[in-house]
C-alpha beads as a LAMMPS data file, in Angstrom:
LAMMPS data file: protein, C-alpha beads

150 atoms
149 bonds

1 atom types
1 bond types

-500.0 500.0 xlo xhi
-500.0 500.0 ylo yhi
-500.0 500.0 zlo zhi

Masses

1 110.0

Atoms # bond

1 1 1 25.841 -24.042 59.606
2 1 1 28.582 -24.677 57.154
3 1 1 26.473 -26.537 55.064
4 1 1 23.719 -23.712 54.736
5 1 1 26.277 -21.004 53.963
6 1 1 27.314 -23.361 51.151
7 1 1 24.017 -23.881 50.259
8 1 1 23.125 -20.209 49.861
9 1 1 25.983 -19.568 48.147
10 1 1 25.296 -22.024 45.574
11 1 1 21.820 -20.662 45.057
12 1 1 23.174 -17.129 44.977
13 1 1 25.427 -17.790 42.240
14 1 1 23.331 -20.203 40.332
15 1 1 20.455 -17.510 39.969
16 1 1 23.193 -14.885 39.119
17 1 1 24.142 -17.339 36.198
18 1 1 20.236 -17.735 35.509
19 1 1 20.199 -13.762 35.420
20 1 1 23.032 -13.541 32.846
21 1 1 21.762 -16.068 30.897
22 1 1 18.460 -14.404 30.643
23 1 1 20.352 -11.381 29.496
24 1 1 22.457 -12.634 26.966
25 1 1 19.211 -14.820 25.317
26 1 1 16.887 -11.651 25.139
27 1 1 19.878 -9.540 23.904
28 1 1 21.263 -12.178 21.047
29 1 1 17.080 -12.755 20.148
30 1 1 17.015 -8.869 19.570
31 1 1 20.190 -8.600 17.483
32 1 1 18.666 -11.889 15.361
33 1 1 15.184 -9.997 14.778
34 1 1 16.503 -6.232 14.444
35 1 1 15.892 -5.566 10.992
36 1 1 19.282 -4.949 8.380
37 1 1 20.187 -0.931 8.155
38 1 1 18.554 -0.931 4.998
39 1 1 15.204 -2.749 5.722
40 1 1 13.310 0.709 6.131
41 1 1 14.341 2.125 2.787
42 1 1 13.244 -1.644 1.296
43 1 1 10.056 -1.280 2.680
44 1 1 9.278 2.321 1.636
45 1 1 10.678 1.570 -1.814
46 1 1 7.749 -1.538 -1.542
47 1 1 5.188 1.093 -0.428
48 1 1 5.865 3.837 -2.943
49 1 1 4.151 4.882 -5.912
50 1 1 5.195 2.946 -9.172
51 1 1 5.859 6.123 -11.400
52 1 1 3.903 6.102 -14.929
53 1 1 4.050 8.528 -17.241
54 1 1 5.449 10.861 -18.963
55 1 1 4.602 15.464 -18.385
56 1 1 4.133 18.271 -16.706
57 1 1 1.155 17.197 -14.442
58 1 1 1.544 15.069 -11.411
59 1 1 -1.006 13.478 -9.831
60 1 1 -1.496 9.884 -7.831
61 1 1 -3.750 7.155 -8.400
62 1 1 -4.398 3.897 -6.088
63 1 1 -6.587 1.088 -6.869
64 1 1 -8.276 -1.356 -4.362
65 1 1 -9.190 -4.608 -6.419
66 1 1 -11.526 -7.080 -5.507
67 1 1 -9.386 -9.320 -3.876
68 1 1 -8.414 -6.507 -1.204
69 1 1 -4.906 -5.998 -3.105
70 1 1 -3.487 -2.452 -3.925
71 1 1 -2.053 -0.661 -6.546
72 1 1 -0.229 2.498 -6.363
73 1 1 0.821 4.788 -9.312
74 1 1 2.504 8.561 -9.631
75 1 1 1.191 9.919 -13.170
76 1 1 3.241 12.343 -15.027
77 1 1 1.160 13.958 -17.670
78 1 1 0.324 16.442 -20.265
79 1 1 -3.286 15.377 -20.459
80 1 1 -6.365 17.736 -19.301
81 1 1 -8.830 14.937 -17.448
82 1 1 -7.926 12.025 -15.486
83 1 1 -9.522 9.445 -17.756
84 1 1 -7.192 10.559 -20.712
85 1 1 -4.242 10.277 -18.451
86 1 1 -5.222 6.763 -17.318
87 1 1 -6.531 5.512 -20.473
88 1 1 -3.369 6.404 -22.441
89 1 1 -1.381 4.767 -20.164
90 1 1 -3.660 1.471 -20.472
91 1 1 -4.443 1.540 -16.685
92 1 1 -8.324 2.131 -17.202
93 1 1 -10.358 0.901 -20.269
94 1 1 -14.302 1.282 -20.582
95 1 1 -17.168 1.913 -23.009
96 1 1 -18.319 5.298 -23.738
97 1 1 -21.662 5.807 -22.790
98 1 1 -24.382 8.498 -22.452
99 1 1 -22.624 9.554 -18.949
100 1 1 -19.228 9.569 -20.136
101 1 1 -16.904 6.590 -20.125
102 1 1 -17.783 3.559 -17.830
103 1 1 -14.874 2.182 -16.460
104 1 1 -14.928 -1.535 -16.855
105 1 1 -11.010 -2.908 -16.987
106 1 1 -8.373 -1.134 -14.460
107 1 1 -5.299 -2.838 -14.162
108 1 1 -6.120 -6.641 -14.823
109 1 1 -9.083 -6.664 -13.565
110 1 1 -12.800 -6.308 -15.320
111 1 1 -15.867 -5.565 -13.344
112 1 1 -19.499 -5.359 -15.310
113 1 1 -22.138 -4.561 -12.649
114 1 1 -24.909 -6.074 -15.459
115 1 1 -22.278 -9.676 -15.221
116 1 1 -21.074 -9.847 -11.704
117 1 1 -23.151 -6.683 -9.755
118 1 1 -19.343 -5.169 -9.042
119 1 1 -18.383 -1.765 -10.743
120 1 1 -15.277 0.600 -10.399
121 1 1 -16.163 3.612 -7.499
122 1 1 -14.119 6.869 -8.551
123 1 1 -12.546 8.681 -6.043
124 1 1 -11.417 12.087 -5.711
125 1 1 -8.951 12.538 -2.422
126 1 1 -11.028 10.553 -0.018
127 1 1 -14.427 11.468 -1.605
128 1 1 -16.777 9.756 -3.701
129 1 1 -15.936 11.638 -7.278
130 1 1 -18.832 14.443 -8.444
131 1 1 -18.134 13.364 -11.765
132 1 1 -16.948 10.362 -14.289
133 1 1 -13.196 9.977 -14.906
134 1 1 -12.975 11.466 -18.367
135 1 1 -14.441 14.738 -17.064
136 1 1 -12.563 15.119 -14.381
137 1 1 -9.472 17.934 -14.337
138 1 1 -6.168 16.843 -13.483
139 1 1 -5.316 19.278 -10.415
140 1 1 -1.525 18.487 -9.732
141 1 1 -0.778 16.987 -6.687
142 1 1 -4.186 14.922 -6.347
143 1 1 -5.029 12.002 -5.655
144 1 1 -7.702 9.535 -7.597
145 1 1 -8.671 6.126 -7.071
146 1 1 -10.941 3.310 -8.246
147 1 1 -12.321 0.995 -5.669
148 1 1 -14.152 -2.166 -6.621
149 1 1 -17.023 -1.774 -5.217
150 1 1 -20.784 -4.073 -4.840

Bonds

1 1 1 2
2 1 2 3
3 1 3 4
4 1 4 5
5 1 5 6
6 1 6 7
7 1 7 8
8 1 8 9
9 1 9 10
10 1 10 11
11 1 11 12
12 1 12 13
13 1 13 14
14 1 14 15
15 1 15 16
16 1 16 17
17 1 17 18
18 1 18 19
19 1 19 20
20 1 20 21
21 1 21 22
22 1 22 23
23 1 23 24
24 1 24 25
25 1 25 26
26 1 26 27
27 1 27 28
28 1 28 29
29 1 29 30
30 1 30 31
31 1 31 32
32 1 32 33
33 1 33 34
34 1 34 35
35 1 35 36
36 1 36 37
37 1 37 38
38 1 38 39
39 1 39 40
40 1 40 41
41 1 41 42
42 1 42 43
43 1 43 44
44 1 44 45
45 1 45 46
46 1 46 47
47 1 47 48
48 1 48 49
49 1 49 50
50 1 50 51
51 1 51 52
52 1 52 53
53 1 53 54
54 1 54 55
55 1 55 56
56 1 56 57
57 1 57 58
58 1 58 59
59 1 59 60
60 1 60 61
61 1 61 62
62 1 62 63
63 1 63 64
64 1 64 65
65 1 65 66
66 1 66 67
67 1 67 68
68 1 68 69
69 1 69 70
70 1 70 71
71 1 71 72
72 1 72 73
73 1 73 74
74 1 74 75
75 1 75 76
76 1 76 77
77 1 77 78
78 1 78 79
79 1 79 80
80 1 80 81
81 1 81 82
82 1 82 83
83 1 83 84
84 1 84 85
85 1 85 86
86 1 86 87
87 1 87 88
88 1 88 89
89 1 89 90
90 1 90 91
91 1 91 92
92 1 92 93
93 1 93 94
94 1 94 95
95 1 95 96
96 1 96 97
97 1 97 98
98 1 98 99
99 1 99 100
100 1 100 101
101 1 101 102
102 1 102 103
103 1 103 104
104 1 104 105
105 1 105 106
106 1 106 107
107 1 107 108
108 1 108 109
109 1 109 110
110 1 110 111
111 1 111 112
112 1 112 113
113 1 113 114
114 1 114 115
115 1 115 116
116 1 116 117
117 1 117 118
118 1 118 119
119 1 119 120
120 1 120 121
121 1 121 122
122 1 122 123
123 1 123 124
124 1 124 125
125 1 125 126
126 1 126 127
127 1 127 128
128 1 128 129
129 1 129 130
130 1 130 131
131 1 131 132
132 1 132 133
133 1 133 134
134 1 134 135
135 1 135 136
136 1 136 137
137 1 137 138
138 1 138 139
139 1 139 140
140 1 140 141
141 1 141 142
142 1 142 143
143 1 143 144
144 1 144 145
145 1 145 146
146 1 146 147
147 1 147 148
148 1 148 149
149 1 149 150
């Protein structure tokens, strides 16, 4: 009977130990992987808009290249259309055509639908844009894009 009071009491306390050890692995493994107080403001600094630009007018412009990668830009402006903001700034370059200008070149990166059957899709907000770039107002506070597109 002694024995098996000794016994129990050596499992007790060896699964207390096994408890506590548990607890002080998954507590140290949390304070290794929290992120540093100033992580956050890292990452939303890596996520915001790369200002451009100088003006009056405000407005936002994101690119999706080929590739899948993103671009993200706050224009400042005095211009009237989009396309004159973005071409000034040397973030969109084209030919002028019967249409308007055909963006070929934003950023880097040159698309010719008649070459490689990709072009540039304009984007108003979330919509596919009514018209081309360069006659397109600036309203402040908008959002435009360019998508590669197939």
């Amino acid at each position: 009977m002694k024995h098996t009071i000794k016994t129990r009491l050596v499992c007790l306390v060896l699964v207390v130990l096994l408890a506590a050890a548990a607890l002080c692995l998954t507590g140290c493994a949390k304070k290794e992987t929290a992120a540093p107080d100033n992580a956050q403001s890292q990452t939303a600094d890596a996520d915001a808009p790369q200002e451009v630009g100088e003006g009056d007018k405000l407005f936002y412009f994101n690119v999706t290249f080929s590739d899948g990668e993103t671009a993200s830009y706050a224009v400042h402006t005095d211009a009237e259309t989009v396309g004159e903001a973005l071409v000034s700034l040397d973030l969109i370059d084209g030919e002028d055509s019967e249409y308007g200008l055909y963006v070929k070149t934003v950023g880097d990166e040159t698309l010719d639908y008649d070459a490689n059957g990709m072009y540039w899709a304009f984007y108003e907000g979330d919509e596919y844009a009514t018209a081309g770039v360069d006659a397109t107002q600036i309203t402040d506070g908008a959002t435009y894009a360019f998508v590669a597109s197939k």
